[in-house]
KETOR-735054 format. One record per residue (C-alpha): y, z, x; residue in three letters; residue number from 1. Coordinates in nm, 4 decimals. Layout:
BEGIN
+----------+----------+----------+--------+-----+
|        Y |        Z |        X | residu | num |
+----------+----------+----------+--------+-----+
|        Y |        Z |        X |    ALA | NUM |
...
+----------+----------+----------+--------+-----+
***
This chain:
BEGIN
+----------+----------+----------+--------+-----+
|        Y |        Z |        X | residu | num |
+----------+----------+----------+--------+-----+
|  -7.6460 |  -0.9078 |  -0.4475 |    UNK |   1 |
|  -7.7107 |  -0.8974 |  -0.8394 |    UNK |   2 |
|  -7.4339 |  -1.0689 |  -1.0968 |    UNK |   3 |
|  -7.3450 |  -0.7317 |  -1.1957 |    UNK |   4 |
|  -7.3628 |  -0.5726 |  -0.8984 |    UNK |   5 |
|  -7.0605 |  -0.8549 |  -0.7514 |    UNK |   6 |
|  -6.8890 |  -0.7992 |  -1.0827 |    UNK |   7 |
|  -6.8785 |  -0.4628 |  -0.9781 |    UNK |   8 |
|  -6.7661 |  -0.5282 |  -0.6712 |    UNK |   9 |
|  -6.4888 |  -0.7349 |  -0.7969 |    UNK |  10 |
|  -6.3909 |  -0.4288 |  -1.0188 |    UNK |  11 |
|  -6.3541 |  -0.2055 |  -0.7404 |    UNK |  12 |
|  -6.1437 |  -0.4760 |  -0.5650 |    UNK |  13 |
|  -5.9603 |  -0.5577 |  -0.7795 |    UNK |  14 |
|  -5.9099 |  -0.1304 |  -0.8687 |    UNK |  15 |
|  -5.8263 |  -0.0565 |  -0.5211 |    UNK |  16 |
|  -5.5478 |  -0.3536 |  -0.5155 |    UNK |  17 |
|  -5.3672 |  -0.2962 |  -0.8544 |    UNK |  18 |
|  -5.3556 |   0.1232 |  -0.7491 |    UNK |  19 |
|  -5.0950 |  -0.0023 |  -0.4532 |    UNK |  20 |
|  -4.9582 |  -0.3211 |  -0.6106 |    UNK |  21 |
|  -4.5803 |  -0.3440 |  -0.6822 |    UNK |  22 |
|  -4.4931 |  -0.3928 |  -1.0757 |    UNK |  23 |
|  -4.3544 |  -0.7124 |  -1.0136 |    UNK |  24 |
|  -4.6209 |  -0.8294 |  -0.7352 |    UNK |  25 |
|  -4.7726 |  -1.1560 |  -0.7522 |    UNK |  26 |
|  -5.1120 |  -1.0741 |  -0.7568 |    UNK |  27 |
|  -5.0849 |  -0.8936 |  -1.0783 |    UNK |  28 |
|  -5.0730 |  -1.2284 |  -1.2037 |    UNK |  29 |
|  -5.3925 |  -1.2964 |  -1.0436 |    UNK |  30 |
|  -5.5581 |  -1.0018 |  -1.1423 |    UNK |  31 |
|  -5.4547 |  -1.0604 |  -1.5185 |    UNK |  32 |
|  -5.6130 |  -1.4004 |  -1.5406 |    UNK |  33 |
|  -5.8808 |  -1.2676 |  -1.3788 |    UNK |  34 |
|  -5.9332 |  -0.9899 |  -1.6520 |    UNK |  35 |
|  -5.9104 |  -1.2545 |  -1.9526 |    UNK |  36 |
|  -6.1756 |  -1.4696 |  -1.8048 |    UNK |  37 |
|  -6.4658 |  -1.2556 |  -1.9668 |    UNK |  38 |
|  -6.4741 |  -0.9625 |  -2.1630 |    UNK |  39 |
|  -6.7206 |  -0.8106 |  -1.9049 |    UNK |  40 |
|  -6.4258 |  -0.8670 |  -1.6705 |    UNK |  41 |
|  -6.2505 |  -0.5702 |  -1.8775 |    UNK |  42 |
|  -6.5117 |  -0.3873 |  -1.9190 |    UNK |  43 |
|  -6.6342 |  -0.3170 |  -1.6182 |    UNK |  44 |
|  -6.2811 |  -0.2739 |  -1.5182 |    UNK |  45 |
|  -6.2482 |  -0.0199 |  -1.7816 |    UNK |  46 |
|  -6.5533 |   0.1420 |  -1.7136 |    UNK |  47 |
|  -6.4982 |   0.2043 |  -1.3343 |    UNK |  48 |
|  -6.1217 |   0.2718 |  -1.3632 |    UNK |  49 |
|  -6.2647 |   0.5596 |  -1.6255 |    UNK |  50 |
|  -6.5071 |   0.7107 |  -1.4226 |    UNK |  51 |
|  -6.2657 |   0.7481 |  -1.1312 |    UNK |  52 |
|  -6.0107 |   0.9720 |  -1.3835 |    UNK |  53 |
|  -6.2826 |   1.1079 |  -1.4975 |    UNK |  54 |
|  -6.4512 |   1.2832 |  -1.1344 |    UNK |  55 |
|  -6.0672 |   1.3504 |  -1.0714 |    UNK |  56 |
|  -6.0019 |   1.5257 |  -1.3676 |    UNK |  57 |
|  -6.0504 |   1.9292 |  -1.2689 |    UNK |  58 |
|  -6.0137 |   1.9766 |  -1.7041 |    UNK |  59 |
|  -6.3024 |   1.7862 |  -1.7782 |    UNK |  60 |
|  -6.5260 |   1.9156 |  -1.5230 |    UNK |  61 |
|  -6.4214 |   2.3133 |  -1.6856 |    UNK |  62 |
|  -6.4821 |   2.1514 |  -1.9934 |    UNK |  63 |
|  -6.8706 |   2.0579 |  -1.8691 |    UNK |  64 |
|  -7.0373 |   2.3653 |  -1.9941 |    UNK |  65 |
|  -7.3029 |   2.2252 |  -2.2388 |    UNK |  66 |
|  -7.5993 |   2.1534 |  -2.0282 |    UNK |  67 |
|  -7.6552 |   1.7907 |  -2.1475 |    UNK |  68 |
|  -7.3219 |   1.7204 |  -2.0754 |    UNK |  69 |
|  -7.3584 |   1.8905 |  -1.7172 |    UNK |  70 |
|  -7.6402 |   1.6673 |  -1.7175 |    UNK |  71 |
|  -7.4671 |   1.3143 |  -1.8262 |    UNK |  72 |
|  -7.2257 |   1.4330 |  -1.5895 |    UNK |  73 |
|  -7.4721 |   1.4558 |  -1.2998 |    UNK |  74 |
|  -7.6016 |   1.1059 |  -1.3560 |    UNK |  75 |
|  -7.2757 |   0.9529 |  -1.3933 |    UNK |  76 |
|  -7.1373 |   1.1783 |  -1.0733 |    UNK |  77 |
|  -7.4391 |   0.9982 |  -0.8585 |    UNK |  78 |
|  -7.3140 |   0.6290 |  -0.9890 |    UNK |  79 |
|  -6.9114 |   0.7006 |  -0.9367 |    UNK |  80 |
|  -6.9521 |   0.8583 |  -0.5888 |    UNK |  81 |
|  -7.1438 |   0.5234 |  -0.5099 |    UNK |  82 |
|  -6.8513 |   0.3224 |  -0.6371 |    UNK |  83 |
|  -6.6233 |   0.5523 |  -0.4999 |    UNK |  84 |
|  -6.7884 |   0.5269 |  -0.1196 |    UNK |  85 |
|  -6.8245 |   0.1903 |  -0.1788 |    UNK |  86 |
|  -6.4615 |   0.1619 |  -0.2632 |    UNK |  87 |
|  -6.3728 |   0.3778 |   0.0566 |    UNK |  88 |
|  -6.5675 |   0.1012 |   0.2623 |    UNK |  89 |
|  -6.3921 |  -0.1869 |   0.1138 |    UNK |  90 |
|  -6.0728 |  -0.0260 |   0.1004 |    UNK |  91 |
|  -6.0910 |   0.1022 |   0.4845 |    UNK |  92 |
|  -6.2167 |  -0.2993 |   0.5725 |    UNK |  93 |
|  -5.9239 |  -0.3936 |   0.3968 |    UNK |  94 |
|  -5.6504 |  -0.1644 |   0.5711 |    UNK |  95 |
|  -5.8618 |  -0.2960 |   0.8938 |    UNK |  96 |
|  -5.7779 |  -0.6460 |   0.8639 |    UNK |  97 |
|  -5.4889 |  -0.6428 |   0.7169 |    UNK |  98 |
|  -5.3620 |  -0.4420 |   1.0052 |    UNK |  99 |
|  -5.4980 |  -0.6659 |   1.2310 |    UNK | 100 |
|  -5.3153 |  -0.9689 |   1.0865 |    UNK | 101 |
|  -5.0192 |  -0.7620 |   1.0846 |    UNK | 102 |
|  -5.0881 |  -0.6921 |   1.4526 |    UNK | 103 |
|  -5.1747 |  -1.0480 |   1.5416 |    UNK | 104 |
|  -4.8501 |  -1.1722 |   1.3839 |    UNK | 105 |
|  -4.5923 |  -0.9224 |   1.5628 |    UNK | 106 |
|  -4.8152 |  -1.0219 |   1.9009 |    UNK | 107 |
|  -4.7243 |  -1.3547 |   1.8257 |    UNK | 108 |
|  -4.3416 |  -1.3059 |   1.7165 |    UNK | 109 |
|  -4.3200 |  -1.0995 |   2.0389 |    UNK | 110 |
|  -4.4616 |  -1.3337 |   2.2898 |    UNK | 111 |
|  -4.2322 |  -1.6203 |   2.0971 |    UNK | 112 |
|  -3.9042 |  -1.4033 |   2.1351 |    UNK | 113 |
|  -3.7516 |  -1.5893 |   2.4496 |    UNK | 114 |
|  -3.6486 |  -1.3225 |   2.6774 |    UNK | 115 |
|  -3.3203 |  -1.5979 |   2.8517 |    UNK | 116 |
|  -3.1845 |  -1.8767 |   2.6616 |    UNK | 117 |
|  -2.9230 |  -2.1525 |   2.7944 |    UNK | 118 |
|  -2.7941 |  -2.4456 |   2.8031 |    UNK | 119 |
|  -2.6606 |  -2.6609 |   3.0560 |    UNK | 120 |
|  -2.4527 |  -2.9775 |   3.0758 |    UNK | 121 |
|  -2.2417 |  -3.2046 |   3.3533 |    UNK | 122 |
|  -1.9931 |  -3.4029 |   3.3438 |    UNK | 123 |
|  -1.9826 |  -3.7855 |   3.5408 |    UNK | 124 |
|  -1.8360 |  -3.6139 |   3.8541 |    UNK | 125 |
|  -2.0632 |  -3.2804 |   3.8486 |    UNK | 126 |
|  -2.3728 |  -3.1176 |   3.9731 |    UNK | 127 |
|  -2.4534 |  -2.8287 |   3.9204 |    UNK | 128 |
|  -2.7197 |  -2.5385 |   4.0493 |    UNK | 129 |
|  -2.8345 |  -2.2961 |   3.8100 |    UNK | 130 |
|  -3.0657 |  -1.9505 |   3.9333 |    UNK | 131 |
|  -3.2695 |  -1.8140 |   3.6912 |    UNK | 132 |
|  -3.3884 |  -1.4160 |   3.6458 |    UNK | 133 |
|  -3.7605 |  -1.4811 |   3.8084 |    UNK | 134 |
|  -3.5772 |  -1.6852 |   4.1128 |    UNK | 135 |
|  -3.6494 |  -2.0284 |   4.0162 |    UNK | 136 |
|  -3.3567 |  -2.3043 |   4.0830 |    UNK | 137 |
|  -3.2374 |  -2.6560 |   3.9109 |    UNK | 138 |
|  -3.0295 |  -2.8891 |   3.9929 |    UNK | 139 |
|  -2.8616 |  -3.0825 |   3.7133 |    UNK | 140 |
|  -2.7458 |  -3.4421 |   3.8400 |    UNK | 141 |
|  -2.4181 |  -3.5758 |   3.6733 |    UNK | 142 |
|  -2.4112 |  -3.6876 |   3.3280 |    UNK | 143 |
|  -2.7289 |  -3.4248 |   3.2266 |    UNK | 144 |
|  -2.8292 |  -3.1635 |   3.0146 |    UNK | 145 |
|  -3.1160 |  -2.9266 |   2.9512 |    UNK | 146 |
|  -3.2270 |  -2.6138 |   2.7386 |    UNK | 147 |
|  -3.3848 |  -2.3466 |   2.8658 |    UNK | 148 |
|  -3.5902 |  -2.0857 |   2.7374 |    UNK | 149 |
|  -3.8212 |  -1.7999 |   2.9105 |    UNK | 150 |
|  -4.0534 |  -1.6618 |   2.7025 |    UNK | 151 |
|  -4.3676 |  -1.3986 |   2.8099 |    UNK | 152 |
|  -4.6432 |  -1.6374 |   2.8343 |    UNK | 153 |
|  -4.4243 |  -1.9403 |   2.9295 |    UNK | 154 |
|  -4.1304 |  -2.0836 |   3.0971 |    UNK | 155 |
|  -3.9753 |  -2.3811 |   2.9041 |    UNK | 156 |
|  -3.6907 |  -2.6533 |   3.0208 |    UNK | 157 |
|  -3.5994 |  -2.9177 |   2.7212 |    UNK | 158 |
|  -3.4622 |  -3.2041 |   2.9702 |    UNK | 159 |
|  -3.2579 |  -3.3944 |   2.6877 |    UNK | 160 |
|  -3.0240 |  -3.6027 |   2.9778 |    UNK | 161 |
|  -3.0347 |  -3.7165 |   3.2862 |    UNK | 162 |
|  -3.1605 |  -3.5864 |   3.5783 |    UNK | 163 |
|  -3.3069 |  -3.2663 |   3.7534 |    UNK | 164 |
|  -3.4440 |  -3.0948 |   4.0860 |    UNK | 165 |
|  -3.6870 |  -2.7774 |   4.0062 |    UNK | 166 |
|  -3.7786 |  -2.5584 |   4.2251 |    UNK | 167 |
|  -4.0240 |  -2.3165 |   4.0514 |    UNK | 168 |
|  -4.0919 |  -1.9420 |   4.1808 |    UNK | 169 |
|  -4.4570 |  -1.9209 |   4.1162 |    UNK | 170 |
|  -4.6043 |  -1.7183 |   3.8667 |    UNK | 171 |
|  -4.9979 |  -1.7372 |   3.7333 |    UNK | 172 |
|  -4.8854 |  -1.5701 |   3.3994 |    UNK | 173 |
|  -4.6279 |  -1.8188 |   3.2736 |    UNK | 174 |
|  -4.6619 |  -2.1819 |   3.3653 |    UNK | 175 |
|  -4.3469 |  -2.3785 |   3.3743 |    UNK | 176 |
|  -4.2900 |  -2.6339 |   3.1436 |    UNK | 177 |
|  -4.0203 |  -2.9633 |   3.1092 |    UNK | 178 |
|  -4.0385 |  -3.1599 |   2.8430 |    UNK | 179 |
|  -3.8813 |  -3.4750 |   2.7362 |    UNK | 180 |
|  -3.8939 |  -3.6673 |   2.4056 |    UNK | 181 |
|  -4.2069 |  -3.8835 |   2.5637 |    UNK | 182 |
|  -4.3828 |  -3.6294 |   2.9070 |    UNK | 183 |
|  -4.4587 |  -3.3319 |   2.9508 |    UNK | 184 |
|  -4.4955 |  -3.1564 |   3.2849 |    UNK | 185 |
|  -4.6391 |  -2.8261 |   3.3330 |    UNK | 186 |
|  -4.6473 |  -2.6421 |   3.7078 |    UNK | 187 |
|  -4.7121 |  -2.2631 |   3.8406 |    UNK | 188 |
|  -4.4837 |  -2.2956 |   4.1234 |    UNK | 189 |
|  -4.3341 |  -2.6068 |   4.3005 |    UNK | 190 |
|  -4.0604 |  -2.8426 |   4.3807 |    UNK | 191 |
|  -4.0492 |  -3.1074 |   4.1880 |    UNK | 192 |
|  -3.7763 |  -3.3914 |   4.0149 |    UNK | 193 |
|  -3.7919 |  -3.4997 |   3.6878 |    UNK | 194 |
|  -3.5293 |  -3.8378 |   3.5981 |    UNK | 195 |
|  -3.4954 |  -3.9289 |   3.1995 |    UNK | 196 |
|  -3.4319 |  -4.2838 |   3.1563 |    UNK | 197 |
|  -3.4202 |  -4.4672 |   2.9121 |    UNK | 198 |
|  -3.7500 |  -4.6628 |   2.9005 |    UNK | 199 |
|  -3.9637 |  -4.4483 |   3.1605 |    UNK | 200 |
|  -3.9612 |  -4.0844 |   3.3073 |    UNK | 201 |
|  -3.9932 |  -4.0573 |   3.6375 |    UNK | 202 |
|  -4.1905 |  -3.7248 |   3.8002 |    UNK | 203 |
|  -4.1840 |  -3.6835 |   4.1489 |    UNK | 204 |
|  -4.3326 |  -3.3787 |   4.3676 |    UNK | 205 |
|  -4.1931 |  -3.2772 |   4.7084 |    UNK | 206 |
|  -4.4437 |  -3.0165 |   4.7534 |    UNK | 207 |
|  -4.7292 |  -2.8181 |   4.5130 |    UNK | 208 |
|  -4.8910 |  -2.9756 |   4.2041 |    UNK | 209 |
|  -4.7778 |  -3.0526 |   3.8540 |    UNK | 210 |
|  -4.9594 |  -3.1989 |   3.5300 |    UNK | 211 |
|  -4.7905 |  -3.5090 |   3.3742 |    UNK | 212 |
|  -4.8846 |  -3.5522 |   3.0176 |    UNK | 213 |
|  -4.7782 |  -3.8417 |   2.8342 |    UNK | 214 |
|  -4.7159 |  -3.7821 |   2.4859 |    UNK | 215 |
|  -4.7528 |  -4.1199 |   2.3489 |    UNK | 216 |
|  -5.0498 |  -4.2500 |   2.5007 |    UNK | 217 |
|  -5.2252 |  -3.9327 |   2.5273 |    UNK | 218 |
|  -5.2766 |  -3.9835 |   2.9103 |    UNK | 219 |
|  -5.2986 |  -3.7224 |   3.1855 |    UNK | 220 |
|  -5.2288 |  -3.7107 |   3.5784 |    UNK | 221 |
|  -5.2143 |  -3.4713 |   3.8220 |    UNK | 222 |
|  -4.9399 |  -3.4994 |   4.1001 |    UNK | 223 |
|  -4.9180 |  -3.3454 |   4.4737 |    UNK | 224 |
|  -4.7287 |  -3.3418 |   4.7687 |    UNK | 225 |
|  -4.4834 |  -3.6650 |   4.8002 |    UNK | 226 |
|  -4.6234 |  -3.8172 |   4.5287 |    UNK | 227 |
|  -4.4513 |  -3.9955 |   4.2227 |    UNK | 228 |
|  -4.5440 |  -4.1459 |   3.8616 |    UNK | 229 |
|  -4.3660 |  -4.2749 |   3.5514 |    UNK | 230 |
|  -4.4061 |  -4.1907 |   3.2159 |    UNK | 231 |
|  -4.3449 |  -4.5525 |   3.0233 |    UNK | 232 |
|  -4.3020 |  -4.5594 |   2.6221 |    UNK | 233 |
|  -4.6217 |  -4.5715 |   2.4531 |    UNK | 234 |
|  -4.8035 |  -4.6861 |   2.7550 |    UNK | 235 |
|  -5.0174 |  -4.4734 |   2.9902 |    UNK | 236 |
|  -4.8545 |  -4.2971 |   3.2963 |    UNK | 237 |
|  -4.8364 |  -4.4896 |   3.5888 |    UNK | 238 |
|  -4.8805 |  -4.3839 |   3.9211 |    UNK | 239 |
|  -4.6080 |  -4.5490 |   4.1803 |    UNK | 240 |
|  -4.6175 |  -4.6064 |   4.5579 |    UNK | 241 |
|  -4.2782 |  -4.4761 |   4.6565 |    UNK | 242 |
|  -4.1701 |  -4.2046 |   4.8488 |    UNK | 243 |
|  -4.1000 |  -3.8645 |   4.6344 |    UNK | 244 |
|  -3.8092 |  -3.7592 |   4.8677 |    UNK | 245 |
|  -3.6121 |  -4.0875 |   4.7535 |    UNK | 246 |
|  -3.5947 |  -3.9055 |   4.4083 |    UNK | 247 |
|  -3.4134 |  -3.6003 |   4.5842 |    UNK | 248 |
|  -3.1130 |  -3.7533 |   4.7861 |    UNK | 249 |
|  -2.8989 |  -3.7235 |   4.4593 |    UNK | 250 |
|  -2.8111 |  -3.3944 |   4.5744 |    UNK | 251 |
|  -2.6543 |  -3.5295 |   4.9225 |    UNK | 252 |
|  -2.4502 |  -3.7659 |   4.7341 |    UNK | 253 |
|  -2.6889 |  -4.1126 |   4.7761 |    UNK | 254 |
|  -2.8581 |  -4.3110 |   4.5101 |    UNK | 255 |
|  -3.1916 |  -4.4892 |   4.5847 |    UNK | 256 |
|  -3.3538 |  -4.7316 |   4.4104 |    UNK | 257 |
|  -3.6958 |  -4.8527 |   4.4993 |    UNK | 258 |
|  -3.7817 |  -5.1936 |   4.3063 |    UNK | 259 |
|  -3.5602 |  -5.1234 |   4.0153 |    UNK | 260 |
|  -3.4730 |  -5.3794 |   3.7834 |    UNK | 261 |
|  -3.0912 |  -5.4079 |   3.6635 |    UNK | 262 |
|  -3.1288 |  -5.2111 |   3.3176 |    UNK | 263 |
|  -3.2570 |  -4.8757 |   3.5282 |    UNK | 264 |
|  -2.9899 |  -4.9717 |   3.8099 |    UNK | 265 |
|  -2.6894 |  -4.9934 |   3.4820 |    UNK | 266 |
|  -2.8219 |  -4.6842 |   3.3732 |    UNK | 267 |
|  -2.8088 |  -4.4449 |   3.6857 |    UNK | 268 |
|  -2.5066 |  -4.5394 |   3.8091 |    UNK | 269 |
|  -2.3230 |  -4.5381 |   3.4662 |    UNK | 270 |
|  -2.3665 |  -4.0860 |   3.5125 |    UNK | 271 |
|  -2.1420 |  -4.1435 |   3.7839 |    UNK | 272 |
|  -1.8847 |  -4.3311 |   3.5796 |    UNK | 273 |
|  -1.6391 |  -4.2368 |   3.3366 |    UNK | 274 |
|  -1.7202 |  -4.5544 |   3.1439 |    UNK | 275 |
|  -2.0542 |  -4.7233 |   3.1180 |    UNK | 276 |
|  -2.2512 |  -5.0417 |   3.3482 |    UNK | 277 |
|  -2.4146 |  -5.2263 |   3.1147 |    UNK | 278 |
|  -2.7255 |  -5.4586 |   3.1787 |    UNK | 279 |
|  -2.7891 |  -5.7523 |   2.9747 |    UNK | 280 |
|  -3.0816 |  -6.0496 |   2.9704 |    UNK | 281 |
|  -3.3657 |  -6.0781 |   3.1005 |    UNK | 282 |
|  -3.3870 |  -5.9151 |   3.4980 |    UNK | 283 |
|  -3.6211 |  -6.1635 |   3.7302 |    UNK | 284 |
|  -3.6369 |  -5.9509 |   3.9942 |    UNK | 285 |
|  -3.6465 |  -5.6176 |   4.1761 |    UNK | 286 |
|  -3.3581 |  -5.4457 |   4.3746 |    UNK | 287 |
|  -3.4382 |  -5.1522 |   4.6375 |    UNK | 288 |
|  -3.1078 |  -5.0039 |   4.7936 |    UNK | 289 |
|  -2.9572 |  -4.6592 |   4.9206 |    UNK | 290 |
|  -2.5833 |  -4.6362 |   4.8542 |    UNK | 291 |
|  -2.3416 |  -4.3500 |   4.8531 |    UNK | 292 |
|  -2.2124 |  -4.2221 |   4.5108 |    UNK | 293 |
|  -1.8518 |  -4.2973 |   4.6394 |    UNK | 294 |
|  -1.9543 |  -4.6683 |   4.7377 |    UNK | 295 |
|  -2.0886 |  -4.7445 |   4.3555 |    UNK | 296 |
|  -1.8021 |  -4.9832 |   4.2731 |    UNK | 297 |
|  -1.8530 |  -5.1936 |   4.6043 |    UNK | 298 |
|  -2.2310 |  -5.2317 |   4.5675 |    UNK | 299 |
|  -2.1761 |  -5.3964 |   4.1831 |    UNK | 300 |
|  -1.9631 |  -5.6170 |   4.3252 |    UNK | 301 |
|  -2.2326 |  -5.7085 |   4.6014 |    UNK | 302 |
|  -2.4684 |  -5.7256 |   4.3564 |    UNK | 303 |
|  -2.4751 |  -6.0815 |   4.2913 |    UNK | 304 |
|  -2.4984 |  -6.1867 |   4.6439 |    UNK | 305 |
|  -2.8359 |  -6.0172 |   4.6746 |    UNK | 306 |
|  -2.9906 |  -6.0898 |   4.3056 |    UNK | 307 |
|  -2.9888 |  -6.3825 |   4.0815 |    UNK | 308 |
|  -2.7067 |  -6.1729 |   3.8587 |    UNK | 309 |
|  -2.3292 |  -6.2384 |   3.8103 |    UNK | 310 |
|  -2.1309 |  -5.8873 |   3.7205 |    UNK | 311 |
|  -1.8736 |  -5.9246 |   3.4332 |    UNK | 312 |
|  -1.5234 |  -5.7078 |   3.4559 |    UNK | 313 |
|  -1.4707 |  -5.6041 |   3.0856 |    UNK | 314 |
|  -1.2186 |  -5.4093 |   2.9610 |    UNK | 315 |
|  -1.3857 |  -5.0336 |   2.9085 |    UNK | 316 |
|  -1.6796 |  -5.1108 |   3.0847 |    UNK | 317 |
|  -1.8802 |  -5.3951 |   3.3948 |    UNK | 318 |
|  -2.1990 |  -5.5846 |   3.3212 |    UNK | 319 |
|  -2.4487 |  -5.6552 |   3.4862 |    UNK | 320 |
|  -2.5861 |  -6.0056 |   3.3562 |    UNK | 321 |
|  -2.9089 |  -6.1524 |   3.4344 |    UNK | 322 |
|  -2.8680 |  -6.5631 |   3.5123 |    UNK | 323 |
|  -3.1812 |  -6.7675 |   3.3608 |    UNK | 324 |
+----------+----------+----------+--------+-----+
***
């Protein structure tokens, strides 16, 4: 393409744009500085935006009786239905893909308008079952809470608390997603637990197959039947030899732990308190037990006959002390 062929081009553009342009439009700003770059900015400008009038002006083609001007107006006829079909081109390109964005953007702002929204919390003493409109179920352990929202392309569960059971009605068109600050686990349809703590979240499967992403260290693993991982801080995921169903007794009223160390063992049972167990020092060993809820207070105080730990009575709150 010649120089003036593209600053012909431009002309047209630029024509095309200022004929639908709003007064107080910010690209009349553009196309200003544009015309006072050159003076051969104005006048082709000038030229083309004359030659449109003038094959639109039914007066001036009356007027056309002298035969040289029939003839000049021949010549110049031939160039201005070029620019013109030219113009036409760009102008339909430009309705094209401008409807197309417009089109891409209300696809996305439709599949991004969640079609259910909630929230859920529970108290120290509750737990709670929610059903959702495609079927699916979760169980929210004491002291938890979630956001959820359904969209068209995916299902999405913001764990921010706690603890949760999921089990997921399948559906190829809209994986399920939970998400904590640190994992991320995406299924089709399964039965799965998902427990929040405070240095590690733990993902285990009762039956189907889930993706565990960590989001600090990048690291992936897939999960099946009875099988369990944690999600440490800015380490990668771990995969742990434990039994998944452990993870789901919560919902008969027990508590398992399987080689826990005092901080994760302060932590779980303080959702079943109205006041917190606090852990403090440095833990030397692991604890495995299977209590009842309702037999919390008794195992604390047996704590210290079956760990190197003495349990403090404070005034809002018991600790769990590591000895050195």
């Amino acid at each position: 393409m010649s120089k003036q062929t593209k600053l012909r081009t431009t002309a047209a553009r630029w024509f095309i744009r200022m004929q639908e342009a709003e007064p107080d439009a910010p690209e009349r700003t553009q196309f200003e500085a544009w015309l006072l770059q050159s003076p051969l900015h104005q006048q082709e400008y000038a030229s083309f935006s004359q030659s449109w009038d003038d094959i639109d002006s039914i007066a001036e083609l009356k007027a056309m009786v002298h035969a040289k001007e029939v003839a000049h107006f021949i010549g110049k006829d031939k160039r201005v239905k070029k620019v013109k079909n030219a113009a036409a081109v760009l102008s339909t390109c430009l309705v094209m893909l401008v409807g197309g964005l417009v089109g891409q953007q209300q696809y996305k702002e439709w599949q991004t308008s969640p079609t259910l929204q909630l929230a859920a919390q529970t108290t120290a003493s509750q737990l709670t079952t929610k059903t959702f409109e495609d079927g699916t179920q979760v169980t929210l352990n004491a002291t938890s809470s979630m956001d959820v929202a359904y969209y068209r392309h995916q299902r999405h569960v913001q764990l921010n608390q706690g603890e949760a059971i999921f089990e997921v009605t399948k559906d190829t068109q809209r994986p399920f997603i939970v998400e904590t600050d640190t994992a991320k686990i995406t299924v089709l349809g399964t039965r799965f637990a998902v427990n929040k703590l405070d240095n590690f979240v733990r993902v285990s499967v009762d039956h189907g197959q889930v993706r565990v992403e960590s989001k600090d260290s990048l690291s992936t693993v897939l999960l099946g039947n009875g099988q369990v991982a944690e999600v440490p801080k800015h380490q990668p995921i771990q995969r742990k030899n434990t039994q998944a169903n452990d993870y789901f007794k919560f919902v008969d009223g027990l508590i398992v732990f399987n080689q826990s160390d005092i901080y994760e063992i302060a932590e779980v049972l303080s959702r079943y308190r109205a006041t917190k167990v606090i852990a403090q020092g440095t833990p030397h060993e692991k604890i495995s037990a299977i209590i009842e809820v309702k037999d919390m207070e008794v195992f604390i105080d047996t704590l210290p006959k079956i760990a190197n730990v003495k349990v403090v009575n404070a005034a809002t709150q018991r600790v769990i002390q590591a000895k050195e």
